[in-house]
C-alpha positions as CSV (number, residue, x, y, z in Angstrom):
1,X,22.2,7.4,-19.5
2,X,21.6,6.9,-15.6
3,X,20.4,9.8,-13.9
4,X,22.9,11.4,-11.7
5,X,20.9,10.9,-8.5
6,X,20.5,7.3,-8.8
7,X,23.8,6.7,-11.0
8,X,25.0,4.2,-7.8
9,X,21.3,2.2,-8.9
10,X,21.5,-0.9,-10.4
11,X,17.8,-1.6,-11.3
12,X,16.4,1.1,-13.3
13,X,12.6,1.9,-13.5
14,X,11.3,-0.4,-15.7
15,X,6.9,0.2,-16.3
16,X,6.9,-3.0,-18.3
17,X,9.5,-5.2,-15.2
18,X,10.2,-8.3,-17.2
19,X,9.6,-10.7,-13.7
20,X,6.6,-8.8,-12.7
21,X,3.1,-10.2,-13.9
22,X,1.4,-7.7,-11.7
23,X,1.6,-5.7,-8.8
24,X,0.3,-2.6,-6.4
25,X,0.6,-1.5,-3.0
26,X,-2.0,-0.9,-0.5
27,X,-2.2,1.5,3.0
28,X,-3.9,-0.3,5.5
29,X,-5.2,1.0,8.4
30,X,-7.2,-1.3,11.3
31,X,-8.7,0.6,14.3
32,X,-10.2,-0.9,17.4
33,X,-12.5,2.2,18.3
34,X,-13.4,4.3,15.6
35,X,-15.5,4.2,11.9
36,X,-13.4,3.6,9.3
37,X,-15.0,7.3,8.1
38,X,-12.6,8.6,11.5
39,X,-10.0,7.2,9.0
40,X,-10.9,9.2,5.9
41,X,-11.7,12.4,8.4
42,X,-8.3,12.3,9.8
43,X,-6.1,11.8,6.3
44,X,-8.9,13.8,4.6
45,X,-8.3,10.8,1.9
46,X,-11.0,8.6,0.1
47,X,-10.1,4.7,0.7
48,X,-10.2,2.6,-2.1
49,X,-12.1,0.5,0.3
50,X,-13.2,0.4,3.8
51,X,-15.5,-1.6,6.2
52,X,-16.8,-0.6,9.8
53,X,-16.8,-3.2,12.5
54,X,-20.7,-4.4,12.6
55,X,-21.1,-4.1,9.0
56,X,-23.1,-6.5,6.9
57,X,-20.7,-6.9,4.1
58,X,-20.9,-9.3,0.5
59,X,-18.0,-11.5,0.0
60,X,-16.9,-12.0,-4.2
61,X,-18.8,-15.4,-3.8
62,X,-22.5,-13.2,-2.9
63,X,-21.9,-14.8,1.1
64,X,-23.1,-12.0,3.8
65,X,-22.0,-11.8,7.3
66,X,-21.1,-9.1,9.7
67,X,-17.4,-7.6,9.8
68,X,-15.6,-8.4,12.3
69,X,-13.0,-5.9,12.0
70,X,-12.5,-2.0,10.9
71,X,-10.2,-1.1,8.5
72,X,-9.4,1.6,5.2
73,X,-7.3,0.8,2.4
74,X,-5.7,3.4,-0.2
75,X,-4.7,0.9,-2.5
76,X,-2.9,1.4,-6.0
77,X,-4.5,-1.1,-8.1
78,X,-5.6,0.2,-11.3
79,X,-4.7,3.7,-10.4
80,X,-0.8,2.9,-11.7
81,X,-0.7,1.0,-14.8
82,X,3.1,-0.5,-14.4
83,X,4.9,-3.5,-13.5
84,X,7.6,-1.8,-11.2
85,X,6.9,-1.6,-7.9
86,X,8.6,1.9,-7.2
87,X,6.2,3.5,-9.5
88,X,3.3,2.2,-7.2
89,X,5.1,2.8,-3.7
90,X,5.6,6.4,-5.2
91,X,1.9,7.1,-5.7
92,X,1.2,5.9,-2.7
93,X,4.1,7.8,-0.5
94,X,3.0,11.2,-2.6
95,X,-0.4,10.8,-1.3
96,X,1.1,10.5,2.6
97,X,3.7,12.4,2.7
98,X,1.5,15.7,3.4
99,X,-0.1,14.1,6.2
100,X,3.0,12.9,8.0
101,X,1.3,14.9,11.3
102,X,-2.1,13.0,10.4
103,X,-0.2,9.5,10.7
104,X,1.6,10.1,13.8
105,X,-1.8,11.2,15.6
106,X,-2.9,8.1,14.7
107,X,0.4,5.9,15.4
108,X,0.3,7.4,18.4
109,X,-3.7,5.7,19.3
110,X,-3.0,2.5,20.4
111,X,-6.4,1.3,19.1
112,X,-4.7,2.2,15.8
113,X,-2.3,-0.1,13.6
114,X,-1.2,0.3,9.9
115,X,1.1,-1.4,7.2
116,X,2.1,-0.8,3.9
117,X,1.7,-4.3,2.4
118,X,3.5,-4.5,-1.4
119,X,1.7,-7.8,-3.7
120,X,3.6,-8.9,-6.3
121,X,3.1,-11.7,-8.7
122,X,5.8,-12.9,-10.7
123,X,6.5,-14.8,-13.9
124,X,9.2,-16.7,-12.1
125,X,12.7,-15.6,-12.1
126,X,13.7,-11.6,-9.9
127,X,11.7,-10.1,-8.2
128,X,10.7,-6.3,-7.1
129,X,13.3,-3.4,-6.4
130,X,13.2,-1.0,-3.6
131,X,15.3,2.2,-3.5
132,X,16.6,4.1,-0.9
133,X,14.7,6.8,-1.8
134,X,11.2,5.0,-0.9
135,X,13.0,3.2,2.2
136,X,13.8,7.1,3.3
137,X,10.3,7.7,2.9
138,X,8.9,4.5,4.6
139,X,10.9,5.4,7.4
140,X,10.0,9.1,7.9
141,X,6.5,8.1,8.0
142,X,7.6,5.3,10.6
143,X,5.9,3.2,8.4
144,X,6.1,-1.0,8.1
145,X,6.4,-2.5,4.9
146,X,5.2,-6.4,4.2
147,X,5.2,-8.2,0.7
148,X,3.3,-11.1,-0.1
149,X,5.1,-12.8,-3.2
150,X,2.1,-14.8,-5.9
151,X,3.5,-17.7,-8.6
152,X,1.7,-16.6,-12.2
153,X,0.4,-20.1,-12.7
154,X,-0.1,-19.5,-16.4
């Protein structure tokens, strides 16, 4: 039976999301003139990763070199263990939506840009569902949201 809420839905939440392979979401924020620890002050959130312009940072192959660029990721890989999207993009829009003020102080720094970016690696046929309800979200947080699509090659 369809909740009464989302009764007009087509594409109920599904952890195990037959097309899906794998997917998460991540927050990223780049900023031009601050630490990424301005970042973590601000949202008064741990990153699942960050780097600091100047850094000396390790690449997966052992390579060093200096970052280039600043920028803190809240990311939900391995912190939601499904296969529908809307599960992940509602962790991650329960961990902002407190700090709706935090996020427009820093929209409002031009040094300042973020994204939500969505990954998604399919086993070849659909392909994720949004619902108004995240989109609502999204929006009241004036926040962008990119997806970058992956082929399962197995």
């Amino acid at each position: 039976m369809k909740d009464r809420k989302n009764k007009s839905h087509r594409t109920p939440i599904d952890s195990g999301y037959e097309s899906c392979e794998s997917t998460y979401v991540e927050f990223l924020v780049y900023i031009d003139n601050e630490e990424a620890s301005y970042i973590t002050k601000v949202l008064d959130i741990v990153p699942s990763k960050s780097q600091t312009r100047g850094d000396l940072v390790e690449n997966s192959r052992g390579l060093k070199r200096t970052a280039k660029s600043t920028y803190w990721i809240l990311s939900s890989e391995e912190k939601v263990l499904s296969k529908d999207l809307r599960h992940h993009l509602n962790w991650l829009l329960d961990q902002l939506t407190s700090r709706q003020f935090q996020l427009s102080r820093l929209q409002n720094d031009d040094a300042v840009s973020m994204t939500v970016n969505c990954l998604w690696w399919s086993r070849g046929s659909g392909g994720p569902t949004l619902w108004p309800e995240q989109m609502r979200k999204l929006s009241a947080l004036n926040l962008e949201c990119t997806f970058d699509f992956y082929l399962d090659d197995s």
